[in-house]
DOZARO-574194 format. One line per 8 residues: their letters; for each residue y, z negated, x of N, C-alpha, C. Coordinates in steps of 0.02 Angstrom, whole numbers. Layout:
<atoms>
A = Y/Z/X/Y/Z/X/Y/Z/X; ...
</atoms>
This chain:
<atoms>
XXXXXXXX = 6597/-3649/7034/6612/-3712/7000/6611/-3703/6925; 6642/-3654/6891/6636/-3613/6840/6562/-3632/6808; 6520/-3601/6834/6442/-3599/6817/6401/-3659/6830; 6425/-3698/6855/6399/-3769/6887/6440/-3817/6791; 6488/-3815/6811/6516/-3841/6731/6493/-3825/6691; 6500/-3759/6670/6445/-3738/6610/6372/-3738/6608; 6354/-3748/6686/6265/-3769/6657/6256/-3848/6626; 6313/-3878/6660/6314/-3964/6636/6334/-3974/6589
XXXXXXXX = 6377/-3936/6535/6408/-3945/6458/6310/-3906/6430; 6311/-3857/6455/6240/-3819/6427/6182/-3887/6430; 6171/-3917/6465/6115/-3961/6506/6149/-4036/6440; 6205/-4053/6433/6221/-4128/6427/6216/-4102/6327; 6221/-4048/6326/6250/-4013/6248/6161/-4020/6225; 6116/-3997/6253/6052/-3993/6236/6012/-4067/6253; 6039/-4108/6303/5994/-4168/6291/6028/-4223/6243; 6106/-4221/6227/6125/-4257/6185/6086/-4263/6127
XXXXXXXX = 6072/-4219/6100/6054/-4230/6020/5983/-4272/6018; 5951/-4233/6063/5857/-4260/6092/5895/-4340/6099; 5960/-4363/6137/5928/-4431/6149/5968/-4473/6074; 5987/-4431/6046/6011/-4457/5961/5952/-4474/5934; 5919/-4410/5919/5863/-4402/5887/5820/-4472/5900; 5782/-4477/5960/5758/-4530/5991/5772/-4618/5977; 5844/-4602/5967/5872/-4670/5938/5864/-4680/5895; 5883/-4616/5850/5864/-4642/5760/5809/-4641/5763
XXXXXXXX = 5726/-4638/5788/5682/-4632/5785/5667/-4700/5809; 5671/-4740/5835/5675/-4808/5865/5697/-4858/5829; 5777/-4842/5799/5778/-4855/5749/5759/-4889/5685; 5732/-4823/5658/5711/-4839/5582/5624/-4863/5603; 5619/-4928/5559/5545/-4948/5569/5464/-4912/5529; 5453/-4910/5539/5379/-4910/5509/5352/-4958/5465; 5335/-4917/5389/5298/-4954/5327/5280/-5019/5349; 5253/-5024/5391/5205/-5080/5406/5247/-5131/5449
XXXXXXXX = 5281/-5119/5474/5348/-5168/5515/5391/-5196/5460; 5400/-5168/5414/5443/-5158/5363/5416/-5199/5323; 5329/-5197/5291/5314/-5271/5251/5300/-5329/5277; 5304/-5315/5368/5293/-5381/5398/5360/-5425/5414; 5426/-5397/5398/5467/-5423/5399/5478/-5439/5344; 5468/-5421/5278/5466/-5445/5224/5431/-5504/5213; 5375/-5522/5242/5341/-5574/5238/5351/-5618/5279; 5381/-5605/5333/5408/-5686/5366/5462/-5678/5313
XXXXXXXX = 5517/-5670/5303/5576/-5676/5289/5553/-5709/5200; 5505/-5691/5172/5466/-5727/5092/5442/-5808/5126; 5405/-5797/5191/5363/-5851/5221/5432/-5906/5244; 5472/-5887/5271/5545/-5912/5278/5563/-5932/5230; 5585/-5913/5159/5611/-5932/5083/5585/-5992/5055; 5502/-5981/5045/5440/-6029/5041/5457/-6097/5082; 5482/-6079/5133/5465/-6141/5198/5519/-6168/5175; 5589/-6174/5157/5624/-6192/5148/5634/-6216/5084
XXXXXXXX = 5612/-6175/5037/5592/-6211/4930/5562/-6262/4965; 5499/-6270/4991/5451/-6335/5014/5481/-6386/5023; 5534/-6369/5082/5558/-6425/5110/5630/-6455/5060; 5649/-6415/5034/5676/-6441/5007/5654/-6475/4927; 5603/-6453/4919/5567/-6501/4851/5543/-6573/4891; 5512/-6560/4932/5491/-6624/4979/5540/-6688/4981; 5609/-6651/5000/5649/-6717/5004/5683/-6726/4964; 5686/-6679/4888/5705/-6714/4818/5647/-6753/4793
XXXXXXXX = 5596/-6743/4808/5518/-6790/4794/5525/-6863/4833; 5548/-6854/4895/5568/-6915/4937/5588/-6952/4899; 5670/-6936/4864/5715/-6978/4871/5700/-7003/4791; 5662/-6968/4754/5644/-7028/4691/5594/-7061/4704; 5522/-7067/4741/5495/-7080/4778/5533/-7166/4803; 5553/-7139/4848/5576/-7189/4892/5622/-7238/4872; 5658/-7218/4807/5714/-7275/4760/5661/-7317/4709; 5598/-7293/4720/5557/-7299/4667/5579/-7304/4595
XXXXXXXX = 5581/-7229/4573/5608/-7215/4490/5596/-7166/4495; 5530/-7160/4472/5497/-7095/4420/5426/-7099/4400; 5419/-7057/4370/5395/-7039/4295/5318/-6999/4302; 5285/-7015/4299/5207/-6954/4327/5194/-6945/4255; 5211/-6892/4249/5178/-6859/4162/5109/-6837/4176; 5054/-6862/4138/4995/-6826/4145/4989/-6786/4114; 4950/-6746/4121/4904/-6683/4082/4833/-6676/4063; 4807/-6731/4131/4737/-6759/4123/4726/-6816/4128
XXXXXXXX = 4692/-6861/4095/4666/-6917/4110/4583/-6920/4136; 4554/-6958/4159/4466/-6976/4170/4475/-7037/4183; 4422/-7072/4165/4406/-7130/4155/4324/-7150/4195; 4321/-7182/4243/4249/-7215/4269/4261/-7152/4332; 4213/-7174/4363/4178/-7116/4432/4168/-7065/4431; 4135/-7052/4381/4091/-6981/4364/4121/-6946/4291; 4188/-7000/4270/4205/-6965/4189/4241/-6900/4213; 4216/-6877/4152/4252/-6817/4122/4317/-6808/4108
XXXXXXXX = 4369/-6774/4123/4446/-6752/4146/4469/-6756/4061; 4502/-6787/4033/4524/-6764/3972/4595/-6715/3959; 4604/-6680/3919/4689/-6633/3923/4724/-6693/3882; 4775/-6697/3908/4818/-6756/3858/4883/-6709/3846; 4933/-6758/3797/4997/-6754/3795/5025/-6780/3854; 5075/-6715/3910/5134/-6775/3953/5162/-6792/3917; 5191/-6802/3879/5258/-6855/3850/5238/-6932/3819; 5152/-6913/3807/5130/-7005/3797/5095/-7037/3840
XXXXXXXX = 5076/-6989/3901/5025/-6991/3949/5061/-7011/3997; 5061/-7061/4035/5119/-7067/4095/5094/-7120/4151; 5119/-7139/4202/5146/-7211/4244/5220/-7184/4260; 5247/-7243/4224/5333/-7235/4271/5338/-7311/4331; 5381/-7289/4362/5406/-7341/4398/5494/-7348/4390; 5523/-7393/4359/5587/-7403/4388/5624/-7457/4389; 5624/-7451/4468/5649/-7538/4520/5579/-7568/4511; 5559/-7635/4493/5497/-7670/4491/5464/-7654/4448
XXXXXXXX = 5502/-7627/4387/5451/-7640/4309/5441/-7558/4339; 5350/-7565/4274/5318/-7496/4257/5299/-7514/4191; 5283/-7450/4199/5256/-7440/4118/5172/-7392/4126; 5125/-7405/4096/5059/-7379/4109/5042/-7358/4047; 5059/-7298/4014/5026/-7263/3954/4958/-7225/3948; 4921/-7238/3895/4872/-7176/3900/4867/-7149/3813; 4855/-7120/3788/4859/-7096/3734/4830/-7037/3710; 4771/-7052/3650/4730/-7011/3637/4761/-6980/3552
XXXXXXXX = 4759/-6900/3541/4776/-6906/3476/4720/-6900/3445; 4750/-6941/3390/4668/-6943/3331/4645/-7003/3326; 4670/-7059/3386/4622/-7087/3390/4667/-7168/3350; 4634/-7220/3345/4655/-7278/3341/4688/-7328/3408; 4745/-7336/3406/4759/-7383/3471/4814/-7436/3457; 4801/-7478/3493/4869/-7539/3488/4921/-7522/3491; 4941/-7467/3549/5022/-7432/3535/5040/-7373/3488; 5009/-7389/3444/5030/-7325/3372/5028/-7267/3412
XXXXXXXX = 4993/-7249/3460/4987/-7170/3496/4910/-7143/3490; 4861/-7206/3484/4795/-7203/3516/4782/-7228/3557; 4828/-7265/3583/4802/-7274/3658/4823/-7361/3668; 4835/-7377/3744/4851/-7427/3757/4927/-7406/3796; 4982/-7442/3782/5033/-7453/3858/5049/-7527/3869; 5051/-7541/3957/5027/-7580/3974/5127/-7598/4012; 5136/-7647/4006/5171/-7644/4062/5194/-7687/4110; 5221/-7702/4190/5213/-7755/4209/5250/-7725/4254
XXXXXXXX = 5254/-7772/4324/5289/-7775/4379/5264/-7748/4416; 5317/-7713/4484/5300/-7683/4552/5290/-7738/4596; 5222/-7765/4631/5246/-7815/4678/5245/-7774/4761; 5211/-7752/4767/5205/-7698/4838/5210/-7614/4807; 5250/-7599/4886/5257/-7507/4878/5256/-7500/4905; 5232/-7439/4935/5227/-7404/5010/5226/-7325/5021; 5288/-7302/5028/5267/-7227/5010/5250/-7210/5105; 5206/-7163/5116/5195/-7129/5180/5194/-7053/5170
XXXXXXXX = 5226/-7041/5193/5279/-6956/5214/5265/-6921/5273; 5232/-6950/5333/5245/-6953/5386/5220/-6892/5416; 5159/-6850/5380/5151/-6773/5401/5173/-6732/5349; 5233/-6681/5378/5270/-6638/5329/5237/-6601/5292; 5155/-6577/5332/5123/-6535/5268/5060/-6532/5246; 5078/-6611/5242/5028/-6635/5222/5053/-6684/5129; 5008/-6704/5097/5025/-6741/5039/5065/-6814/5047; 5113/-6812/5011/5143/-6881/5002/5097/-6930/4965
XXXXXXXX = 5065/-7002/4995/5044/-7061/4969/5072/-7095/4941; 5056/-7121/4909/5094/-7206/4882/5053/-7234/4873; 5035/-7327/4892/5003/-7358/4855/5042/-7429/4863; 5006/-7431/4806/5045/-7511/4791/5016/-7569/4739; 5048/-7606/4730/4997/-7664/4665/5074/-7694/4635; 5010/-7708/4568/5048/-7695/4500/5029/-7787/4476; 5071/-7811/4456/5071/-7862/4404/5093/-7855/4344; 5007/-7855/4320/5062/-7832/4226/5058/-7891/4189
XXXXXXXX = 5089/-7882/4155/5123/-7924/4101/5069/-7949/4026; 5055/-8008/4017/5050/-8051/4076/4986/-8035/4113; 5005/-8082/4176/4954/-8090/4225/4970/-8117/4271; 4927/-8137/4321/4933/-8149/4379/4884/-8121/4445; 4834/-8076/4384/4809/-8050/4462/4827/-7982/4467; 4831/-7962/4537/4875/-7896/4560/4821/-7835/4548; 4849/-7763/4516/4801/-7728/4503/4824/-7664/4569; 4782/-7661/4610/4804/-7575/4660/4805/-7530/4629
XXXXXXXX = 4842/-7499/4652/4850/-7405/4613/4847/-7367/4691; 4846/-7303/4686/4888/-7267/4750/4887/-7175/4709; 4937/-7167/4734/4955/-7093/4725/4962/-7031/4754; 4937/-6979/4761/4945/-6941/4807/4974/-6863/4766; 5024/-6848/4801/5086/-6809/4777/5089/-6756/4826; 5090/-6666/4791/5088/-6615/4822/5179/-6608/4843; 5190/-6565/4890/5276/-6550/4889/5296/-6532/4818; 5250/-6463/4796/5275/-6474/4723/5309/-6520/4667
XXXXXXXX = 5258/-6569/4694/5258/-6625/4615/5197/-6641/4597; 5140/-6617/4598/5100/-6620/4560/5047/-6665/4597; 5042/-6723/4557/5004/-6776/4584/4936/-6822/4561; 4899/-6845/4597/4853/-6885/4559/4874/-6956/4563; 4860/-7019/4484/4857/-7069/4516/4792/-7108/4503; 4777/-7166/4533/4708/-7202/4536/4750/-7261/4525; 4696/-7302/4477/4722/-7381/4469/4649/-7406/4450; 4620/-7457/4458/4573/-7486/4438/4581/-7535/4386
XXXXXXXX = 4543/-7551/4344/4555/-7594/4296/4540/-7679/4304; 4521/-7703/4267/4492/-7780/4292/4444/-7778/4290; 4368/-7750/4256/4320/-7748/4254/4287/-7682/4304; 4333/-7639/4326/4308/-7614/4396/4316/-7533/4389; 4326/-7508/4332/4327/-7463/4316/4382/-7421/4325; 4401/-7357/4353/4456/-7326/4394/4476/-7271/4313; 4561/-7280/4341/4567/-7226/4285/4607/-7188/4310; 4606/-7094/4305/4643/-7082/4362/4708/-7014/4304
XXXXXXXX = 4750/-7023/4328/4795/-6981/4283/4824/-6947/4336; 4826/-6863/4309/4830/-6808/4347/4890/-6769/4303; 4935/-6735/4350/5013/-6698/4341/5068/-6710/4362; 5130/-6715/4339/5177/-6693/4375/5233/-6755/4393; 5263/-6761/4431/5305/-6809/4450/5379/-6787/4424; 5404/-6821/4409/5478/-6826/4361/5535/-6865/4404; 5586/-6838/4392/5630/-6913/4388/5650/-6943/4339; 5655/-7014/4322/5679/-7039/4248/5712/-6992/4217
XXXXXXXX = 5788/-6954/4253/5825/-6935/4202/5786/-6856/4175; 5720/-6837/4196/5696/-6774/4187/5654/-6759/4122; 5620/-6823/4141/5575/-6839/4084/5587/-6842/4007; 5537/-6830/3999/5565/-6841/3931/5492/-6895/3890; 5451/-6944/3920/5416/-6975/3873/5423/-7017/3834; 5375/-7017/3776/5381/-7069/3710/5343/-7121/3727; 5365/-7192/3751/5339/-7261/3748/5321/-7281/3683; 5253/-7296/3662/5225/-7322/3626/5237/-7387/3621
XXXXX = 5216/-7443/3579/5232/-7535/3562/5181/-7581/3623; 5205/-7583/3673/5167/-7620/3723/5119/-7666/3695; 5048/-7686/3739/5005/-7744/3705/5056/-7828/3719; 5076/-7824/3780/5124/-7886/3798/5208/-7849/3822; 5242/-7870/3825/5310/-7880/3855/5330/-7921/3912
</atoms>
């Protein structure tokens, strides 16, 4: 019995460590396990910044009050992208009224900027949200001041922020202003002397 015990302390003494060993070897992962968990867990971080820019984008969006600072303007079908100022370059919306800036420096314009700002009423809005990863729309029509005939716009907005808008003019011509979406209190643009009130 003696020798039966001591072969089993001998026998349990020599496979213990082997099945340690084995564990910590199981264990600890491999380089490559190791940046693939890093990358869901980045891809996880990402997924969640998104979603949560998405539904701070919603909710000014959807109160309708904010601010699209451009960076680019183009003018006609086939024009050429211009770099502007955001702070004179804009469409805001807030509640019905907007405001429609464009502003060239250098140049001569009715609103002491270069440019024109236009401004008038919200009569339709429509924001659509409805695929999460996909771009937020808006379109809607504008009565500016004065007037009476309705001008369409529509907008299309990354989770980021960063958006295009399209409006056509009266004579047919599209003008499209490209950058970032704001909320009123973010912004910071300079309104130029409107052509009407």
């Amino acid at each position: 019995m003696k020798t039966t015990l001591a072969q089993l302390i001998i026998v349990l003494g020599l496979l213990l460590p082997m099945h340690v060993i084995s564990q910590q070897q199981s264990d600890t992962l491999s380089k490559k396990e190791i940046r693939q968990l890093e990358k869901q867990k980045q891809k996880e971080a990402d997924f969640k910044a998104r979603a949560e820019e998405r539904s701070k984008l919603l909710n000014i969006l959807n109160d309708s009050s904010f601010v699209l600072e451009a960076t680019l303007v183009g003018v006609g079908s086939m024009g050429k992208d211009t770099p502007v100022s955001s702070r004179t370059n804009f469409f805001a919306i807030s509640g019905d009224d907007i405001v429609f800036q464009v502003a060239f420096a250098g140049r001569l314009g009715i609103n002491g900027l270069g440019g024109v700002t236009n401004t008038g009423t919200l009569v339709s809005y429509r924001v659509d949200a409805k695929k999460p990863n996909k771009p937020i729309f808006i379109n809607g029509k504008i009565r500016p001041n004065p007037g009476t005939i309705l001008i369409p716009f529509d907008i299309s907005i990354q989770d980021n922020g960063a958006a295009q808008f399209y409006i056509s003019t009266a004579n047919g011509e599209r003008i499209m202003l490209s950058g970032f979406i704001k909320s009123l209190a973010e912004s910071k643009v300079f309104e130029g002397t409107p052509y009407f009130r």
